[in-house]
Structures are given as C-alpha cells and as structure tokens.
C-alpha positions as CSV (number, residue, x, y, z in Angstrom):
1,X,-85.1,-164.6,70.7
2,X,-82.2,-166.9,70.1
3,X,-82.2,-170.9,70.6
4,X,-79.8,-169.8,73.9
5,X,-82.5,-167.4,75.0
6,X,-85.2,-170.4,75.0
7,X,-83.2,-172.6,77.6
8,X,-84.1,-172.5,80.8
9,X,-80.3,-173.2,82.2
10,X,-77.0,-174.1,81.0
11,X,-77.9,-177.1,79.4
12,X,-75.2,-177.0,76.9
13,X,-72.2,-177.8,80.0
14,X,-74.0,-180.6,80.6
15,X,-74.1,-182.2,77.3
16,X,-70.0,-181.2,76.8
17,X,-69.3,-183.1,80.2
18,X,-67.3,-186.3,79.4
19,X,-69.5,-189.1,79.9
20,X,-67.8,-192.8,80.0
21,X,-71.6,-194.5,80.0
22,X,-73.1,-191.8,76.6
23,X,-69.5,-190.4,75.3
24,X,-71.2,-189.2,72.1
25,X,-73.2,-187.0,73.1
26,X,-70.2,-185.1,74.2
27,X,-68.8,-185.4,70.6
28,X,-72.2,-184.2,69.0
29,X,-72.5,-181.6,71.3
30,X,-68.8,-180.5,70.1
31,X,-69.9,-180.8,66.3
32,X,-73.5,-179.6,66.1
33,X,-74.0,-177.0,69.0
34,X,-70.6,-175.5,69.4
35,X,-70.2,-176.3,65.4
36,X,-66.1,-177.7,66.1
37,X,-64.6,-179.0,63.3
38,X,-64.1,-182.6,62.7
39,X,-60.0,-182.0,62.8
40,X,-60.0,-180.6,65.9
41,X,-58.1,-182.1,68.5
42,X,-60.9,-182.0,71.4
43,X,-63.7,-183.1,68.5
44,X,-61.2,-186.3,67.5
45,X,-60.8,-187.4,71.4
46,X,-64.7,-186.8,71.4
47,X,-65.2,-189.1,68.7
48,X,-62.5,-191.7,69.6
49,X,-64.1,-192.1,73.3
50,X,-67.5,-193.7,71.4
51,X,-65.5,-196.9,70.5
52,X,-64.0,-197.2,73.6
53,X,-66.9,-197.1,76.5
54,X,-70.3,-196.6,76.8
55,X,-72.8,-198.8,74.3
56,X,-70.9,-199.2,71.3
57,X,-68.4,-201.4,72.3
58,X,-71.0,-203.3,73.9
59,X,-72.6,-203.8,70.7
60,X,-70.0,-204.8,68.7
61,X,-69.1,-207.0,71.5
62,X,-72.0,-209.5,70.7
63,X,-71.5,-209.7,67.0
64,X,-70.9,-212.7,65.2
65,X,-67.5,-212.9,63.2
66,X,-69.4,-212.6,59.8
67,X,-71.2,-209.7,60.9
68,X,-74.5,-210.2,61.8
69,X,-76.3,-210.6,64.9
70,X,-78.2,-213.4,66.5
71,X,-79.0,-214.9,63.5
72,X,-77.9,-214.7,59.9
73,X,-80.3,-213.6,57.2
74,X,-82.1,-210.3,56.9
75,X,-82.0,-209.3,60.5
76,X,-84.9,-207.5,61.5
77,X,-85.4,-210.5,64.3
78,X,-85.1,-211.1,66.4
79,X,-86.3,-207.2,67.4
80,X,-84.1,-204.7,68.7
81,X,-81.5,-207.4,68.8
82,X,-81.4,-208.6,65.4
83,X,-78.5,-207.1,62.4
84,X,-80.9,-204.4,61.4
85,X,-81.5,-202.6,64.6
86,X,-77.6,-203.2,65.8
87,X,-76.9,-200.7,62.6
88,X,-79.6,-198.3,63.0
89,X,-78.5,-197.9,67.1
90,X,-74.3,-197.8,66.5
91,X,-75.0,-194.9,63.5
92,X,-77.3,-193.1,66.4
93,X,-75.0,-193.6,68.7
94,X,-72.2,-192.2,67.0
95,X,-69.9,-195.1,65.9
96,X,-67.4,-194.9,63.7
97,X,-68.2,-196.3,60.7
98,X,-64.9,-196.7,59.4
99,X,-64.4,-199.6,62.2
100,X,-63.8,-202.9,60.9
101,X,-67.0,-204.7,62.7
102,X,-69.1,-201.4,61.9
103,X,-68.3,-201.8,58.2
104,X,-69.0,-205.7,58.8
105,X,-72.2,-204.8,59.8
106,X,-73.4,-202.2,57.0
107,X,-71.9,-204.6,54.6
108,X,-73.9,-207.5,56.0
109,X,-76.9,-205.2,55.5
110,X,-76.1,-204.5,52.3
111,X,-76.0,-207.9,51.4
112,X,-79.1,-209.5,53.0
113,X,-81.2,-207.2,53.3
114,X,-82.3,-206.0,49.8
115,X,-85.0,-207.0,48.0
116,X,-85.0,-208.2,44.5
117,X,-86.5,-204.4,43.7
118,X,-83.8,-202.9,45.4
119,X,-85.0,-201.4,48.8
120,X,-84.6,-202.7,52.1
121,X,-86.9,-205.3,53.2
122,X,-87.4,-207.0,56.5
123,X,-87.3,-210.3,55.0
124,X,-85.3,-209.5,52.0
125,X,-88.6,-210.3,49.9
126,X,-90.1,-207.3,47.8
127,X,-93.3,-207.9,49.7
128,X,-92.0,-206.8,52.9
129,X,-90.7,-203.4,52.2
130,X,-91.7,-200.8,54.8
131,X,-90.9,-197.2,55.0
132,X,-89.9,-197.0,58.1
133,X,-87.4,-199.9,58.6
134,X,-86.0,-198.8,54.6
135,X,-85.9,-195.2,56.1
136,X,-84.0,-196.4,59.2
137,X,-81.9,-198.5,57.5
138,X,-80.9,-195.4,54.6
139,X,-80.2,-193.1,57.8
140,X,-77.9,-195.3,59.5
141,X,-76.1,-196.4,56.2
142,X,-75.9,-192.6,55.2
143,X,-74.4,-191.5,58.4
144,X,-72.0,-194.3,58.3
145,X,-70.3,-192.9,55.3
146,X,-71.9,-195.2,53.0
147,X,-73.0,-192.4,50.5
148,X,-72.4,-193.3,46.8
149,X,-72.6,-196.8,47.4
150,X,-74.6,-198.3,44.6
151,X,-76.8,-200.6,46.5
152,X,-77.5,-198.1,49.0
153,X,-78.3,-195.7,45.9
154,X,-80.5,-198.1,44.5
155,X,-82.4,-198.7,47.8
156,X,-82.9,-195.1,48.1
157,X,-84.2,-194.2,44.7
158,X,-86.6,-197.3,45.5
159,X,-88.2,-195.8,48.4
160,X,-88.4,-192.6,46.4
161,X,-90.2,-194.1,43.5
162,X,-92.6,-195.9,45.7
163,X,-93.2,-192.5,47.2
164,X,-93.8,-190.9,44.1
165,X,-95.5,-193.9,41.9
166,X,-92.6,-193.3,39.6
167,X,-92.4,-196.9,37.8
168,X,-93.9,-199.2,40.2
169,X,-96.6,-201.0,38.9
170,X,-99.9,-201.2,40.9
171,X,-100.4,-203.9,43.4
172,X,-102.2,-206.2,40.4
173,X,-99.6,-206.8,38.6
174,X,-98.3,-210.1,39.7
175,X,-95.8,-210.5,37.2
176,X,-94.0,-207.9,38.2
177,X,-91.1,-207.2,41.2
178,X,-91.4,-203.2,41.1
179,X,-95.0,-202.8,42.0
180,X,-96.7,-202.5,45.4
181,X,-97.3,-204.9,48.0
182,X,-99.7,-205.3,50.6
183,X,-96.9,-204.0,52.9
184,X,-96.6,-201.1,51.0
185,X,-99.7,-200.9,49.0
186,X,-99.7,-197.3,47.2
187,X,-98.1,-194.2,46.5
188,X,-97.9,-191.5,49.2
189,X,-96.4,-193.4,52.4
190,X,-99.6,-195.9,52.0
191,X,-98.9,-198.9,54.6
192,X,-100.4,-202.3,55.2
193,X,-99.7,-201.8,59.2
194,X,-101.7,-198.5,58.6
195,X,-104.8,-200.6,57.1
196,X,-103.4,-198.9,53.9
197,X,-103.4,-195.3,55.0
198,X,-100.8,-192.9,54.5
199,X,-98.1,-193.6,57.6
200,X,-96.7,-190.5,59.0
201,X,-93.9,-192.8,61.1
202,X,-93.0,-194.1,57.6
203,X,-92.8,-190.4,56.3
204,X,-90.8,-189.3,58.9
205,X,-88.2,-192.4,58.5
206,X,-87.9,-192.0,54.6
207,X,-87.8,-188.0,55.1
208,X,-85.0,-188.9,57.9
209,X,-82.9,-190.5,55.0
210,X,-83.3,-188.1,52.0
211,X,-82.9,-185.3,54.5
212,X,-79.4,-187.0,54.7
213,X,-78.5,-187.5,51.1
214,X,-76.3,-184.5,50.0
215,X,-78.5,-181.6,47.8
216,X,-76.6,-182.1,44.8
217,X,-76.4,-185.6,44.8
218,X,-80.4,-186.2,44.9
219,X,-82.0,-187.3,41.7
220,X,-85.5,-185.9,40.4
221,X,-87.0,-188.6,42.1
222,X,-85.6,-188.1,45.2
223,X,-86.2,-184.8,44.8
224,X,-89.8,-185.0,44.3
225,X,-90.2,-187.4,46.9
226,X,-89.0,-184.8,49.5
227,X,-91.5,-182.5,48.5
228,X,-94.3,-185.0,48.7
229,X,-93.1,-185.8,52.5
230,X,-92.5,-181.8,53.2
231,X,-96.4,-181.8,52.1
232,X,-97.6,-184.7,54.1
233,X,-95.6,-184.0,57.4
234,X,-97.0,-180.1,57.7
235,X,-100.0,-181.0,56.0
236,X,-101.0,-181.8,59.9
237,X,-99.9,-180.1,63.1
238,X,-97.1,-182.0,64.3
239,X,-98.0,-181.3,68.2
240,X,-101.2,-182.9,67.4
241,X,-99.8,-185.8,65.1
242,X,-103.5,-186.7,64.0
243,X,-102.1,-188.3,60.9
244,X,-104.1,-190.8,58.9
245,X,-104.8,-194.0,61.8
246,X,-106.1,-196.7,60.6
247,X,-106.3,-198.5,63.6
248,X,-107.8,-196.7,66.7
249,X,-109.2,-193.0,66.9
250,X,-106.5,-190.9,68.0
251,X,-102.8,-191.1,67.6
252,X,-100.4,-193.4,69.0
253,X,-98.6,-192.1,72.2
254,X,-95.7,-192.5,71.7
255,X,-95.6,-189.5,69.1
256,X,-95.2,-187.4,72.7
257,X,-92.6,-189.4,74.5
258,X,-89.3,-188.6,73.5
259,X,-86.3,-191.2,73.4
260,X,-83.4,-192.9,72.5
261,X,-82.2,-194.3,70.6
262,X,-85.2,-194.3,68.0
263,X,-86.7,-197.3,66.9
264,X,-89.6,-197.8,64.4
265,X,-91.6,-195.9,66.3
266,X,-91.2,-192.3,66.2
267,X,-92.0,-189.0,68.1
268,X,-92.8,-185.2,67.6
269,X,-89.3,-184.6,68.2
270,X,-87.9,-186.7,65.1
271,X,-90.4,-185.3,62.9
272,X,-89.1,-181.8,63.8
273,X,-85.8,-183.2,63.2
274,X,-86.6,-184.6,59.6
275,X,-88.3,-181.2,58.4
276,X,-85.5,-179.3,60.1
277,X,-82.5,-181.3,57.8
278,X,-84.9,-180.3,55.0
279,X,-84.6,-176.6,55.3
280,X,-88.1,-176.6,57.2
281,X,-87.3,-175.5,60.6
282,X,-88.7,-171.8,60.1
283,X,-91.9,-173.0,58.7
284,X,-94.8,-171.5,60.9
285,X,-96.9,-174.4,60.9
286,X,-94.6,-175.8,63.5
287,X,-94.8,-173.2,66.0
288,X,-97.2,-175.8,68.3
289,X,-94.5,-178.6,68.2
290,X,-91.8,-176.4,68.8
291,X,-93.4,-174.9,71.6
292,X,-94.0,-178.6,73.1
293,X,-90.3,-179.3,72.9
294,X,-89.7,-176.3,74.7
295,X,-92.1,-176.9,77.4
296,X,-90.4,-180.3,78.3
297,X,-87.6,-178.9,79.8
298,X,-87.1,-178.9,83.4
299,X,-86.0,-175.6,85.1
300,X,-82.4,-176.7,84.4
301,X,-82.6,-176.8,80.5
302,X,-82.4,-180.8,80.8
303,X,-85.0,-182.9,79.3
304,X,-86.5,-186.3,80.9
305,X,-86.1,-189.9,79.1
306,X,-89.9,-190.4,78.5
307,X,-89.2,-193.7,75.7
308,X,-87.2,-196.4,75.9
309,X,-86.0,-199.6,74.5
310,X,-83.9,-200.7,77.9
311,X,-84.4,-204.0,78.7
312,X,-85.0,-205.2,74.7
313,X,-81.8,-204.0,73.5
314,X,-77.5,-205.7,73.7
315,X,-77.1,-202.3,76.2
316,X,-79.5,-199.9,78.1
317,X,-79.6,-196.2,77.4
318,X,-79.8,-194.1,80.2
319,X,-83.2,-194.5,83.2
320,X,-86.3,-193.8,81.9
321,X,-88.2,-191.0,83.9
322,X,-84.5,-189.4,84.4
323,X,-82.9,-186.4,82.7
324,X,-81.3,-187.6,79.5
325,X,-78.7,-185.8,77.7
326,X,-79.6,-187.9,74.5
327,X,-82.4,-185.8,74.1
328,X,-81.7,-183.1,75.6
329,X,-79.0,-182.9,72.6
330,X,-81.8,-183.8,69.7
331,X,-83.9,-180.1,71.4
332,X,-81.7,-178.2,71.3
333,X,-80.4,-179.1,67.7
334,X,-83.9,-178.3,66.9
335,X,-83.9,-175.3,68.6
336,X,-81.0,-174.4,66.9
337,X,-82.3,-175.0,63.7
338,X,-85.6,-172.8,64.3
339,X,-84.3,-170.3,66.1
340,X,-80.6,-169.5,64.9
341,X,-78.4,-166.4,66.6
C-alpha cells in the first residue's frame, strides 16, 4: 500500500490550490509531492508568490536595515520575535534566500551569533550552546543556500563533535573554550534544561540539520554523529516519545501536537521527518508513529493545526483547531518517504 492508498481524500488538491495567506505550501507541494523541477514554469511562479504575500513579507517587513530584529546582538530575544527565530520561520516558510533582507538576516546570524567555539549560541557565549536552537539555526542556514559557508561549517562540525566527544574537553576544564558547559554538559545530546539527560528535542534539531548537509559533503564527525542520533531517536518508540525527562514523569505534550512553523519545541511528526532525511523512513521501529500520523487525518485527508505560536510571532499561521495545509504537507512527505509507489 502506497502513501496515496493511506489518504483518506484528495488531500494533495488541496495543498496545490493557490493560497495568497500560505503560498508555499503550494510551491512545496509542487517540489516534494508532485517532485516538479525547480525550472519549471508553474514551480518558479510557486516560489515567487512566497515573497510577495502571505507571512514572509510580513516578516521582512519588520526588520531593521542592518538586519536584525528587535534588538541587535545574538537574537534569541526577545522569543519568537527576536533575529534567530525570524530566520528559522522565513527558511520554513519557504523564502528565498537569495533575497537581499533574507541574506541580511543569515548574515547577521552568522555574525552574532557564534560562539568563540564555533557553534551557535543563544548569547553568543560558548556556555550557552544548545542543540536545539544550534540545530534550528543549521536547518534554516542550510535550506537558505548557505552550504559551504565556512562559519556555518564550523558551527556544524561543533555540534557534531559535542555529539560525539570528539575534542571537547570535559566540563572541568576551565581553561578551555571547546569543552562542555552546564548548557550542554556531555556527550550524547546531554542538556542542562534536561537536568543533564540526554534531550531528544535537541536530537531531533541537530539530526534536522545533518539530515540536510549533502552525503558527500559530511565529515567523519558528522558522520558519526548521525549515527549516534539514528541510535538515540529509535532507541525509543517515537509514538511514545518517553525519552530521557529530567523534569516530570512522562513526556512533554507537545511531542503529540503537530504545528507550524516549529519552534524549539518539537513533535512526533519532526522526529519522523529527521529520520526520514536520513534514509530511516522504512525502519520498522516506527511503525507506531507512523500509524499516529495517519490516524490524525480527518475523513478528507486534511490534518488539524493542534500547535501554535500565533499570537507570539511578527504574523499568525493559520487557526489553531482548524485544518492546516502546513501540516497536512509535512504527513504526507512522511508518508511519502515510508511508503513510496
């Protein structure tokens, strides 16, 4: 049985509709359902509507002329409105990264935001790396069309080699920038939010950007950082998300709500899409979580908005509570991926 066979309607019409208020989703739909090729005619219109209407050109709307927003500095603050979020929501909503102010933006990142060890930081300080803002951050960058870009390089390897324990001293060693920090205090995902557990969000986030970094570009670090989070990630059932809490007794909710755009937070439906970009679709162990997306449909193939950041962010995304094409699009890519024609 087919991804088509597993849809309760014609879900994919509704996704190719044009949409002035989500025009991406018509362009994704075009470029990772129907596979179109970038130089078609219908994909380029697709794409050109995103900087035109809908929330993009909102966003860019309220950005400083030196390229931040709200404030300069970092920009994780102020949240969901701050520099770092603005870049992490325009690459997930589909903007074209070859925009002037887009560019402005990544480039402001890249200049404020990384640490003196190289990774992303949410103050710029080596103490305040986290996996998933870094992993955010790398995504966004990477689907800009930042790849090769030595600073972004750098801050991926560093998120690899904190993964792996490849040369980063331990926490003790004060006089030393590449070691780990009570924000990221071991090998392994380890995370001082996580009272210093393993963090699966953080997994998913940095698997989310090495997922995204071609194959043959990806250095033996990388590379063995991707295995370690492969491990991790199916080393629990993903429907269940009982990961390593260190806070509580069961896992966060919001693992079962699906949204959009996709803050720091993250859901069942992100992890699926993480394994799936690294070949891991087909793996049986996510049979339960796969069956969970499917069961979230509604009897016309459309799924509900069940997350969201409306009200925090420059523009709201679609009603919570109401069908949303936004993640209607990120099942059935997964779908896709697991069950192939």
């Amino acid at each position: 049985m087919s991804w088509k066979d597993r849809l309760k309607g014609d879900s994919v019409s509704w996704l190719l509709e044009s949409d002035e208020h989500q025009p991406a989703v018509r362009y994704f739909a075009l470029r990772d359902i129907l596979e179109r090729g970038e130089e078609e005619a219908e994909v380029k219109e697709a794409r050109a509507a995103i900087m035109s209407s809908g929330p993009v050109p909102v966003i860019l709307a309220n950005q400083e002329p030196e390229g931040y927003w709200c404030q300069p500095g970092p920009g994780y603050g102020p949240k969901y409105q701050g520099t770092v979020w603005q870049v992490i929501f325009l690459a997930q909503l589909g903007a074209d990264g070859s925009d002037p102010k887009v560019k402005a933006g990544c480039e402001y990142i890249l200049s404020n935001t990384v640490a003196k060890h190289g990774g992303f930081a949410i103050y710029g300080t080596p103490s305040s790396f986290i996996h998933c803002m870094a992993g955010n951050l790398g995504a966004a960058l990477l689907d800009l069309g930042w790849h090769g870009e030595p600073r972004l390089q750098t801050a991926l390897e560093w998120q690899a080699r904190s993964i792996t324990g490849v040369g980063v001293a331990p926490r003790v060693s004060k006089n030393k920038v590449e070691r780990y920090y009570a924000s990221n205090p071991g090998p392994g995902f380890a995370c001082g939010a996580n009272d210093g557990l393993p963090c699966a969000w953080g997994a998913v986030k940095a698997m989310l950007a090495m997922g995204k970094i071609p194959p043959t570009a990806r250095s033996q670090v990388v590379q063995s950082a991707i295995k370690q989070g492969i491990e991790f990630l199916l080393s629990r059932d993903p429907a269940v998300a009982d990961y390593p809490f260190g806070y509580g007794n069961k896992p966060s909710s919001s693992w079962f709500k699906f949204g959009y755009p996709v803050g720091y937070v993250t859901d069942v439906l992100q992890n699926l899409e993480a394994l799936a970009a690294l070949g891991q679709a087909r793996d049986e162990r996510l049979a339960g979580a796969l069956a969970m997306v499917e069961e979230k449909q509604d009897a016309r193939g459309w799924w509900k908005l069940e997350y969201t950041y409306n009200g925090k962010t420059w523009v709201d995304i679609e009603t919570k509570g109401q069908p949303s094409k936004w993640v209607t699009l990120r099942a059935i890519r997964v779908l896709k991926a697991a069950y192939p024609e």
